[in-house]
C-alpha positions as CSV (number, residue, x, y, z in Angstrom):
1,X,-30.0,-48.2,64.1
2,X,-27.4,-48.9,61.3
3,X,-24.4,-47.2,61.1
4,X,-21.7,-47.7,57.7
5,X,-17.8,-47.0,58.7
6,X,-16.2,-44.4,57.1
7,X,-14.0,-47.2,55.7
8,X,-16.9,-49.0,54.4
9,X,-17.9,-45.6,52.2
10,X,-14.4,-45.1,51.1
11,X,-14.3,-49.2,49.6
12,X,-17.6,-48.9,48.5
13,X,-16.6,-45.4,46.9
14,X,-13.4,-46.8,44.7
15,X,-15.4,-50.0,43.7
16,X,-17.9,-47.4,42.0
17,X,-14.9,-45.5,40.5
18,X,-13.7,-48.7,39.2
19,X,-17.4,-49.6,38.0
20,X,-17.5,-46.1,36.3
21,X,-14.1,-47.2,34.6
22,X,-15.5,-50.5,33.2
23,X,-18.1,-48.8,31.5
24,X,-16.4,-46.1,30.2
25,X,-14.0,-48.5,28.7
26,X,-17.0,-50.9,27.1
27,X,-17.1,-49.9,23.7
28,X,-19.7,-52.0,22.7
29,X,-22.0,-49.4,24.3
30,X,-23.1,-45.9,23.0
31,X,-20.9,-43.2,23.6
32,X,-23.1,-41.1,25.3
33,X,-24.6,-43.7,27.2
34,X,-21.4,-45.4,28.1
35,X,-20.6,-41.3,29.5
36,X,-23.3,-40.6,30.9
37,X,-23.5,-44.0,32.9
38,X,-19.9,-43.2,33.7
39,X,-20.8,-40.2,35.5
40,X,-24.0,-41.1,37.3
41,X,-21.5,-44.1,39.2
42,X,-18.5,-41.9,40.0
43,X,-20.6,-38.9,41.2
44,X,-22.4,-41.9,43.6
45,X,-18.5,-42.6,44.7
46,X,-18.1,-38.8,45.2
47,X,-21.2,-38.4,47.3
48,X,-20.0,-41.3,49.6
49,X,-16.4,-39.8,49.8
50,X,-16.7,-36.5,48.7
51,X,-12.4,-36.6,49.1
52,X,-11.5,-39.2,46.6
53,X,-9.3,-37.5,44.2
54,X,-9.5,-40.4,42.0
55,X,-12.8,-40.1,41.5
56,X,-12.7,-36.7,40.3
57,X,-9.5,-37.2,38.3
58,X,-12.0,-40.0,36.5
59,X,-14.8,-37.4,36.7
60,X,-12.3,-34.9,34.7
61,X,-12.2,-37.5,31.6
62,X,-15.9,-38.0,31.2
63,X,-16.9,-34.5,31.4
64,X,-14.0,-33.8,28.6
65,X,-16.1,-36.3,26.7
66,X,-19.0,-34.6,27.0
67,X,-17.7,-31.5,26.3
68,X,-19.0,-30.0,29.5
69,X,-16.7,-27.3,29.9
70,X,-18.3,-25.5,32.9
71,X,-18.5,-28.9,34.6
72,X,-14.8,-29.8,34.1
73,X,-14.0,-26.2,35.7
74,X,-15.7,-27.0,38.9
75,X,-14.6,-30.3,39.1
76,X,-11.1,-29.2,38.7
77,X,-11.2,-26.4,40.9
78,X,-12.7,-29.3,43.6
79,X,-9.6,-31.5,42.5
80,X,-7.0,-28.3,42.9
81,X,-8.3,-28.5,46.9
82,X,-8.3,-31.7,47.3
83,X,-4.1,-31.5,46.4
């Protein structure tokens, strides 16, 4: 059997934030890509710590990038709980 700490989830979670943060911020990469990579990573972090309010605070950005206004509204609404 293999078990993974709750702690282990919630590192491995913010390291995938962070990931999502460094190529958001690399500008030497297509926007859409660079947005779309962004969000695949930090919805990984959310689905290992469905609680991290950074990583839907992040999430918030890149959705306003994509112009995904339904998105942002559910993800803020998830956010507004959270707090």
């Amino acid at each position: 059997m293999f078990f993974v700490s709750c702690g282990h989830k919630k590192d491995e979670s913010r390291e995938l934030v962070n990931r999502a943060n460094t190529v958001y911020l690399n500008f030497d990469i297509d926007t859409e890509k660079r947005i779309d990579s962004a969000l695949t990573l930090v919805d990984s972090a959310i689905i290992l710590d469905d609680e991290n309010f950074q990583a839907y605070l992040n999430k918030a950005t890149y959705l306003v990038g994509k112009r995904d206004i339904e998105g942002l509204l559910v993800n803020n609404l998830k956010m507004v709980a959270l707090k």
